[in-house]
C-alpha positions as CSV (number, residue, x, y, z in Angstrom):
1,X,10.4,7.4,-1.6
2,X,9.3,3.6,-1.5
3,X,6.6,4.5,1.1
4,X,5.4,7.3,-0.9
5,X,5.2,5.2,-3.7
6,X,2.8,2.3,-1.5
7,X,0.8,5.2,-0.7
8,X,-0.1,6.6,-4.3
9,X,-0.6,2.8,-4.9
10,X,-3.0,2.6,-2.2
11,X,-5.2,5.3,-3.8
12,X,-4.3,4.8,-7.5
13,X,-4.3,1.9,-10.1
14,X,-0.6,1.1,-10.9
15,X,-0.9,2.2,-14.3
16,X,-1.5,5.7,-13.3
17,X,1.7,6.2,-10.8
18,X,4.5,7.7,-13.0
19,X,7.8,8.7,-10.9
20,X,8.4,12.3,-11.9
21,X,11.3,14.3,-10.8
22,X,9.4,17.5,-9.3
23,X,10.8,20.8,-10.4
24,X,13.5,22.9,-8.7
25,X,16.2,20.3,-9.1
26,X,18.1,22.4,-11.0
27,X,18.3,25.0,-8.7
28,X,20.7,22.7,-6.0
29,X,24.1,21.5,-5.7
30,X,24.9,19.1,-8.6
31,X,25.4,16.3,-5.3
32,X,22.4,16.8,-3.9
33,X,20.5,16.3,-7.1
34,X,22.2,13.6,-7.6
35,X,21.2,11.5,-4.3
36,X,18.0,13.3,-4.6
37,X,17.9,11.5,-7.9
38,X,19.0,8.1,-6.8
39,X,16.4,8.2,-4.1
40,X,13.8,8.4,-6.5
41,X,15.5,5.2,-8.7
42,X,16.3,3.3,-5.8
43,X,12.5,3.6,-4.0
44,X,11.2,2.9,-7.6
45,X,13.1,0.3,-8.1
46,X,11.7,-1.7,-4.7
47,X,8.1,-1.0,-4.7
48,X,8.6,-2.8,-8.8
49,X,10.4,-5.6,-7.2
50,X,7.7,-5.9,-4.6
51,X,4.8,-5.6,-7.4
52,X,6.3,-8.4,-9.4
53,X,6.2,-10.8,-6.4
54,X,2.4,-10.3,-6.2
């Protein structure tokens, strides 16, 4: 997820990336979602980190 992130970032102004879950989550296991979900939180959460050091 945090490499997807860099890579929208390489092509698009910061303001404009918004971390979305896509559609069709509801459709799997409840788990799966879940870590599916945290994925997206946790990548999120290091490409901010690494934003705020610049």
């Amino acid at each position: 997820m945090a490499s997807a992130l860099r890579k929208a970032l390489e092509v698009f102004d910061q303001e404009m990336v918004y971390v979305n879950p896509d559609c069709g989550l509801k459709l799997l296991p409840k788990d799966v979602a879940f870590k599916k979900l945290k994925a997206m939180v946790d990548g999120t959460s290091m490409v901010r980190r690494e934003l705020l050091k610049h």
